[in-house]
Each structure stands twice: as C-alpha cells, then as structure tokens.
C-alpha positions as CSV (number, residue, x, y, z in Angstrom):
1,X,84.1,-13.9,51.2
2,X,81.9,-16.8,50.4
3,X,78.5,-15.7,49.4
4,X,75.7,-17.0,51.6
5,X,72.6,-18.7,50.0
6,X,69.6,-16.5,49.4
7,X,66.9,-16.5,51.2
8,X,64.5,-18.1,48.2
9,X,66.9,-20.6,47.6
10,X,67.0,-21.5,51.1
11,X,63.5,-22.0,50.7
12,X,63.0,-23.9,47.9
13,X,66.0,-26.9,49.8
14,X,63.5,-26.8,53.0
15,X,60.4,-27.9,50.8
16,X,62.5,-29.8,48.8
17,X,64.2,-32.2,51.8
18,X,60.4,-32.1,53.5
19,X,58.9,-33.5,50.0
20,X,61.7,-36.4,50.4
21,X,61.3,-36.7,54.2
22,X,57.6,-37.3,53.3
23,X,57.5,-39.1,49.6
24,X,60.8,-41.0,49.9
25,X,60.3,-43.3,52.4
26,X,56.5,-43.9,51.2
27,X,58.2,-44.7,48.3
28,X,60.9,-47.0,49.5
29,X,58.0,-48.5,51.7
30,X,55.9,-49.2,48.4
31,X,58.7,-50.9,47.1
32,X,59.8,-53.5,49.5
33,X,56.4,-54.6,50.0
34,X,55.8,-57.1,51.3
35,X,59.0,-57.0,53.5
36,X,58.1,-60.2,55.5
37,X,55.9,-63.1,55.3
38,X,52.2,-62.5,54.9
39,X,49.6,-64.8,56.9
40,X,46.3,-65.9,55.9
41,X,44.0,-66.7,59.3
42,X,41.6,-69.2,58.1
43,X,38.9,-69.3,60.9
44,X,38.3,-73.1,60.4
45,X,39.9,-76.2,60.9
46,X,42.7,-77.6,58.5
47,X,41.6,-79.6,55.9
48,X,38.4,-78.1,55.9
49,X,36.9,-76.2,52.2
50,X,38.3,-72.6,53.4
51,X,41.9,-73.8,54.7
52,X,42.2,-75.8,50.8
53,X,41.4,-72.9,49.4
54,X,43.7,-70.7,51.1
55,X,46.7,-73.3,51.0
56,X,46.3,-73.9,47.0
57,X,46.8,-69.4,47.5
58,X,48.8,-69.0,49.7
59,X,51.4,-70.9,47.2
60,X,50.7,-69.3,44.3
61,X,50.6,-65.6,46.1
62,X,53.7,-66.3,47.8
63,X,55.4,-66.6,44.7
64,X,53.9,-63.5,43.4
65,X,54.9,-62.0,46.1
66,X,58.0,-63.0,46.7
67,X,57.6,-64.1,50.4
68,X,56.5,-66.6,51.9
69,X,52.4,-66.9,53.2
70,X,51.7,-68.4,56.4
71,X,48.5,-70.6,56.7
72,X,47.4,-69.7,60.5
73,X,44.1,-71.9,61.9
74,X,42.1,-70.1,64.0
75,X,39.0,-72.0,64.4
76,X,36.0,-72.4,66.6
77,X,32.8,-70.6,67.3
78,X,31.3,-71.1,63.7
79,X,34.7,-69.0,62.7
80,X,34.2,-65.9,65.5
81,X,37.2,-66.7,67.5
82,X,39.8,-66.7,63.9
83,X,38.0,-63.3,62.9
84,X,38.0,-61.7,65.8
85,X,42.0,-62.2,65.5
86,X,42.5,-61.2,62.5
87,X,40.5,-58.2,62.9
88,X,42.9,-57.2,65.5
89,X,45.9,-58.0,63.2
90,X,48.5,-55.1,61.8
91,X,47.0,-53.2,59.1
92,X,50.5,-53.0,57.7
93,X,49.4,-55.9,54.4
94,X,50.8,-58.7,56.2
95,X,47.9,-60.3,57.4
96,X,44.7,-61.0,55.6
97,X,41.5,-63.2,56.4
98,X,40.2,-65.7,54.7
99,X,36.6,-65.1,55.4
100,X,32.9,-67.2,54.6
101,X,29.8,-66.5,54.0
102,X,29.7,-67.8,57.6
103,X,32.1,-64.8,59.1
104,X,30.8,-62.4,57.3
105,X,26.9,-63.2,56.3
106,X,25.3,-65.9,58.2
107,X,27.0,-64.8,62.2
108,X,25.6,-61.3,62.3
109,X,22.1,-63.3,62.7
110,X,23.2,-66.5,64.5
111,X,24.7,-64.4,67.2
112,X,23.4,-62.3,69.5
113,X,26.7,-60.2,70.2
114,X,30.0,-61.1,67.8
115,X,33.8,-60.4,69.0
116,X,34.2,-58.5,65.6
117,X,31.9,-56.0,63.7
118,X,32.2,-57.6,59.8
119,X,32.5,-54.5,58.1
120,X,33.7,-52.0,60.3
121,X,36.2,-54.1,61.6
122,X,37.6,-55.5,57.8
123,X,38.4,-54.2,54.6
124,X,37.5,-56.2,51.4
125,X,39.6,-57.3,49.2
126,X,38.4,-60.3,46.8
127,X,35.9,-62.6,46.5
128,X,37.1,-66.3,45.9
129,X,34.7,-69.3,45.4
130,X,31.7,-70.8,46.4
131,X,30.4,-74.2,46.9
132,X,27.4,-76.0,47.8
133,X,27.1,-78.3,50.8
134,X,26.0,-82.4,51.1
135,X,23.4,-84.1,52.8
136,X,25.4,-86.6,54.5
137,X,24.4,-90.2,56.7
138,X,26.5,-92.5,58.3
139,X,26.2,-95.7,56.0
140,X,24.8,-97.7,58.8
141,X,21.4,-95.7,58.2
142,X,18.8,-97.3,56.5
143,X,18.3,-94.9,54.2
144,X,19.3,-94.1,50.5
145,X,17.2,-90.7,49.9
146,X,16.4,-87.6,51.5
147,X,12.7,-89.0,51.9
148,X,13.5,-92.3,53.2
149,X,16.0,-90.0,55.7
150,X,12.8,-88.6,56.8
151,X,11.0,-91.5,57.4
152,X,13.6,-93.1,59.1
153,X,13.7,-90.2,61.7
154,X,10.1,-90.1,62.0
155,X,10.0,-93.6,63.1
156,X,12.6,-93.0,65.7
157,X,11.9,-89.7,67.0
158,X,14.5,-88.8,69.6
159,X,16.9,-91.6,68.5
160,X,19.4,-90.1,66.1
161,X,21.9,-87.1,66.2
162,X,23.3,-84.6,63.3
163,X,26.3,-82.6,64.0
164,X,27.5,-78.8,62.6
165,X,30.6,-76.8,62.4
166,X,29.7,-73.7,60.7
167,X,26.7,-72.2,58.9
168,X,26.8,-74.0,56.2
169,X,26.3,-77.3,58.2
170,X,23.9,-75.6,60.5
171,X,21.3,-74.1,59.1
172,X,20.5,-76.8,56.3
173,X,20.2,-79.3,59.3
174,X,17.8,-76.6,60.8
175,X,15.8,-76.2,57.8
176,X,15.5,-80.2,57.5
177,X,14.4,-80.7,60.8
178,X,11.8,-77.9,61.3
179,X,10.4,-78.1,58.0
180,X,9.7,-82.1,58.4
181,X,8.7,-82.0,62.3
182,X,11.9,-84.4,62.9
183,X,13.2,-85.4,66.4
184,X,16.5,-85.5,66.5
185,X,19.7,-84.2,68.7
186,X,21.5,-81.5,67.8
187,X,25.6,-81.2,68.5
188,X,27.9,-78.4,67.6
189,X,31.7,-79.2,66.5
190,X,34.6,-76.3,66.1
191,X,34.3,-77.1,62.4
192,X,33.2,-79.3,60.0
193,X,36.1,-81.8,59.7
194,X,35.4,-82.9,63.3
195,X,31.6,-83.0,62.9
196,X,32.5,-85.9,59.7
197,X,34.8,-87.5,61.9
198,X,31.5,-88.5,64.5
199,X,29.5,-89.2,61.7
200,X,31.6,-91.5,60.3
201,X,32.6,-93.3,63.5
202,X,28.5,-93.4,64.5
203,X,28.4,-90.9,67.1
204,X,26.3,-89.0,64.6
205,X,23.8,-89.9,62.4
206,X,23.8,-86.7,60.0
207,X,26.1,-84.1,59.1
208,X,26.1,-81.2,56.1
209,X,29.6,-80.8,54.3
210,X,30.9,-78.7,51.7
211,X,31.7,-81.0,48.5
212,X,35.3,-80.3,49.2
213,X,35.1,-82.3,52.5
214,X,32.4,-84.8,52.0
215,X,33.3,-85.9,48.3
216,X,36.6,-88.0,49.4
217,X,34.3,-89.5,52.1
218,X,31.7,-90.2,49.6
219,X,34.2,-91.8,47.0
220,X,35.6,-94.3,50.3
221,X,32.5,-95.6,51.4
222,X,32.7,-93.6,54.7
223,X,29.4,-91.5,54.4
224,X,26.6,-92.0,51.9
225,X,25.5,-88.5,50.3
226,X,21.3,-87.9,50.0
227,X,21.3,-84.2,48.8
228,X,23.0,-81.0,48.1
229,X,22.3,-77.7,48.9
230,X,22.4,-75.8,45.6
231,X,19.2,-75.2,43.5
232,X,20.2,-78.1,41.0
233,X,22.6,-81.2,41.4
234,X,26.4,-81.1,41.8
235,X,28.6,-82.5,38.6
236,X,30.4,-84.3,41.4
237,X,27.7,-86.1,43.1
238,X,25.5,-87.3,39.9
239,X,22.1,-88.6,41.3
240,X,22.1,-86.9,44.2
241,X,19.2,-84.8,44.2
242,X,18.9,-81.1,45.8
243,X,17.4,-80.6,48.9
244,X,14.9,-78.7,48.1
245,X,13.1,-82.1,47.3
246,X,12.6,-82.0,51.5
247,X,12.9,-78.5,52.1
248,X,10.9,-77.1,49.7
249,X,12.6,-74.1,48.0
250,X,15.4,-74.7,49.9
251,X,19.0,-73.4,48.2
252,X,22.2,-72.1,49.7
253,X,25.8,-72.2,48.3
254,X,28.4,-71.0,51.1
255,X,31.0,-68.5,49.4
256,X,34.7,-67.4,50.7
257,X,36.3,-64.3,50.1
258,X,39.5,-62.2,51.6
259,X,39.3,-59.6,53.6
260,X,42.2,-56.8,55.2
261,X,42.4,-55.7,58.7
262,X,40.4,-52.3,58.6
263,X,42.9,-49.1,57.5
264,X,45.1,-51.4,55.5
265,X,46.4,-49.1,52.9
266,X,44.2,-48.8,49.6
267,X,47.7,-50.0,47.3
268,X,48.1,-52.9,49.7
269,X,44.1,-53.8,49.1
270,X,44.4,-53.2,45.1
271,X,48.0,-55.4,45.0
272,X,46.3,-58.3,47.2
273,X,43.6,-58.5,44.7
274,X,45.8,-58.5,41.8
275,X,47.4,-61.5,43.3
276,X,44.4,-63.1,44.1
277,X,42.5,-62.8,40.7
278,X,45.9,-64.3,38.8
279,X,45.8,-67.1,41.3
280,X,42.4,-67.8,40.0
281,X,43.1,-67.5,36.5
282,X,46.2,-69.9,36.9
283,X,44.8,-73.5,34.9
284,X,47.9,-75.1,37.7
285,X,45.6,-73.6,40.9
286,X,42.6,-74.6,38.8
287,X,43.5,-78.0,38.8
288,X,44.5,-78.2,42.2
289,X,41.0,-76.8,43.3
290,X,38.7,-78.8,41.3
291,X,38.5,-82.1,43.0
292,X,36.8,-80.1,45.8
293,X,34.0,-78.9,43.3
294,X,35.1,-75.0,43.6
295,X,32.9,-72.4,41.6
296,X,35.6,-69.0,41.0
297,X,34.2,-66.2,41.8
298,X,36.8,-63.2,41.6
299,X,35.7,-59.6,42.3
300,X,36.9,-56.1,43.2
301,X,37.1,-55.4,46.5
302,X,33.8,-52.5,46.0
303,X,32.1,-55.7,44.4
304,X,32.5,-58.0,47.4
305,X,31.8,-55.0,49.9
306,X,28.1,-55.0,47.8
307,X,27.8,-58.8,47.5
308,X,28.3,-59.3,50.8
309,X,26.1,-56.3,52.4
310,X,23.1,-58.8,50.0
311,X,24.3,-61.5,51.6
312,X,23.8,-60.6,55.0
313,X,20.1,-60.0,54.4
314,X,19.9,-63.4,52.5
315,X,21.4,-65.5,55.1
316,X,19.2,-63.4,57.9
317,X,16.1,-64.8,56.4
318,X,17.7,-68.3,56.3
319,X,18.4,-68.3,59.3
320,X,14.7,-67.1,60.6
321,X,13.1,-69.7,57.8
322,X,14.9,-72.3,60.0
323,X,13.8,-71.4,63.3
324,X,17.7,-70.9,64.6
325,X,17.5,-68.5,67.7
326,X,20.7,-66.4,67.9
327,X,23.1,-67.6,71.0
C-alpha cells in the first residue's frame, strides 16, 4: 500500500509552492526588465535644450538597456500638458519624464491650479544638467548691449514685443521689464524653439533661450545675444555680460532632471539612475552634449527629491521679484 505523505511534509510543499508562486515570478519579472521599449515624455518641443538632452539618453540608455527608448513630445502650457501625461503613465518602468526646473520648480507659482501635483504625482529618479539662458534681439535692433536694449525700449515704449516658451524665457523677460519700467508686448509660444522662430523672422523683438537653442542662432547671424542669465559669463558666449548688469542681482540657471510615474517600483528607480549616471560619465555623450553648453549634474534620486523641494522656494521668489501673477 503506498504510504501517504505526512501531514508536516505536506506542509512544508504548500509554503514551499506559495514562496515560488510569490518570489518566482517577481523574480522572472526582475529579470526581463525592461521587456519592451521605454519612453521618455519631454514636455517641450523638439529641438529644444530638454528634447537634446533626452535624445543624446535615450541612445545611450537604450543600449544599456537593451531596448529601444522612445522620445515622445508633449509640449505646451510652459510643459503642464507633457507632465500631466506622464504623470498618468504605467508605473510599470517603461515610462519616465524628462522634467525642468520649469515642471517641477518654477509652475507651482506661475499657476494658479496645475493638471499634476509635482511630487505627489512623480517619483525622482536623477538629476541631469543645467544651463543658463540668453538675452536674445533680433539683429535688426539697434542695440548691442543690455543697456542700449533699454534705452532703445524706453524710447519706444509700446513699440516692441519679446516672446516666452517656458520659465526660463519667462520670467528673465519679467524681471527685465519690471525692473527697468519698459513698455513692451508680451507673447507666449508652446516652447522656446517657436518663440526664436518670431524673433528671428521680426515678429518679435526679444526672446530668452537656453544656450543650447540660442548658440547655433548666435554663431549664424540670426539673433544677436546681450546677456545671460547665470551669475558670471558663459564659456560659449565670450563678452556677453550677465544680466545682472540690468537686473541687478539677477541669476537663474534652469536645470532638468528624470522623474518616474509615482509607485514605480524602488529597483526600477535605482536601475534608471544607474543608467542615467553612466550616460553622464560616457566622454561619447559628453561630446555630443557640449555644443549646447550643458553643466552635469547627476544625483540620487533622495538628492533631487531635496534639491528640488529648494528649488521650488527659489523660483517662488523669482517669480514674485518679477511681478508674474499666477494664470
């Protein structure tokens, strides 16, 4: 007669299959990731600072990764309308934000009511760069220096137009105008490659630009730079003096960072922001970056949750120096 199990024995198989039933496809899970292609949202236009930056890492990561990384534009609304999408996204590790200081500082205080909650809605993963923004004039303006700039406006009150496309172009403009009484029309673009595009064809007078956009329109003749926004001058722009010299004490660098979907699983965070950090350290992406004047800034994803908690007060106070009222 064949002997049954025992009872303990019986036992032990039950917590033994539930262990597997529970660990073993965790496991499996863990190691197929990522199973299929991983997108990037970039809340601005392409060819603007933050979709470089994510197309230069999305290549390298991909390869890491060993699946392909889909650059997805989602811009308008100073960013809002991309971040509110990916907020939304799967928190399965195939979608990530590539966020600004614009997302996720500077809109908490330009808006009255945003489609996303910036840290509730997101986990952080890395930070990535930062990079000042240019002072920029159509060539046809008679003017060669912030000051002149001034003048020139001064002596046309009502007569000339500066565009923006995120906060970066938005509230330097602010600060120029209220701090130097100036006249002048304000117009609001989806981004800040569209904002150039006015500028350059005369529709605008003015426009503010990260260095990785207004540089190549520098170099062709296209716009004529006055100042920057960082605290001293840009290595790509010598003689261009900061801005500070018409806004006194004026000095703002925009940064980007990557941020999760909110409940993206804590090994998916930490493997993201493995990739991302050797992406940085790689002399080919590097290379790639620096024409556009990029300043690495990798972190842990407790460090950017910090930084940009400080940053949200920073640009709060910008924003109220400048006399923007929230929308």
């Amino acid at each position: 007669m064949k002997q049954l199990p025992s009872r303990r024995s019986v036992l032990a198989l039950s917590l033994a299959a539930a262990a597997f039933a529970v660990a073993g496809p965790a496991a499996a899970q863990a190691r197929k990731y990522p199973d299929h292609p991983i997108t990037f949202v970039v809340p601005f236009p392409a060819g603007s600072a933050t979709d470089q930056l994510a197309r230069v890492l999305a290549e390298h990561i991909g390869r890491a990764a060993g699946q392909s990384v889909i650059i997805d534009n989602k811009p308008g609304a100073n960013g809002s309308i991309g971040t509110a999408a990916a907020a939304k996204a799967p928190a399965d590790g195939h979608s990530f934000l590539v966020a600004t200081s614009t997302t996720h500082a500077a809109n908490a205080s330009l808006y009255r009511k945003l489609p996303y909650d910036p840290i509730k809605d997101f986990t952080p993963v890395a930070r990535l760069a930062e990079i000042p923004f240019v002072m920029l004039v159509n060539p046809s303006v008679p003017a060669d220096t912030p000051q002149k700039f001034v003048a020139h406006v001064k002596a046309n009150p009502d007569k000339l137009a500066w565009g923006s496309g995120s906060s970066g172009s938005l509230i330097p403009g602010h600060a120029l105008v209220a701090a130097n009484g100036l006249r002048m029309t304000h117009v609001p673009y989806k981004g800040v490659q569209p904002a150039m595009t006015d500028a350059i064809g005369g529709q605008t007078q003015l426009v503010f630009a990260d260095t990785a956009s207004a540089v190549p329109q520098v170099k062709a003749g296209k716009l004529r730079a006055l100042a920057v926004t960082s605290a001293a001058p840009h290595p790509m722009l010598p003689g261009v003096p900061p801005m500070s010299v018409v806004v006194p004490g004026f000095e703002m660098t925009a940064w980007f960072a990557m941020y999760a979907p909110a409940a993206t699983p804590a090994a998916v965070v930490s493997q993201m922001n493995q990739w991302v950090r050797a992406a940085l350290a790689d002399p080919a992406v590097q290379a790639k970056l620096a024409p556009s004047g990029f300043n690495f800034t990798p972190s842990s994803p407790q460090e950017l949750g910090l930084f940009a908690a400080k940053e949200t007060i920073k640009w709060a106070k910008a924003v109220q120096a400048a006399g923007i009222q929230p929308e």
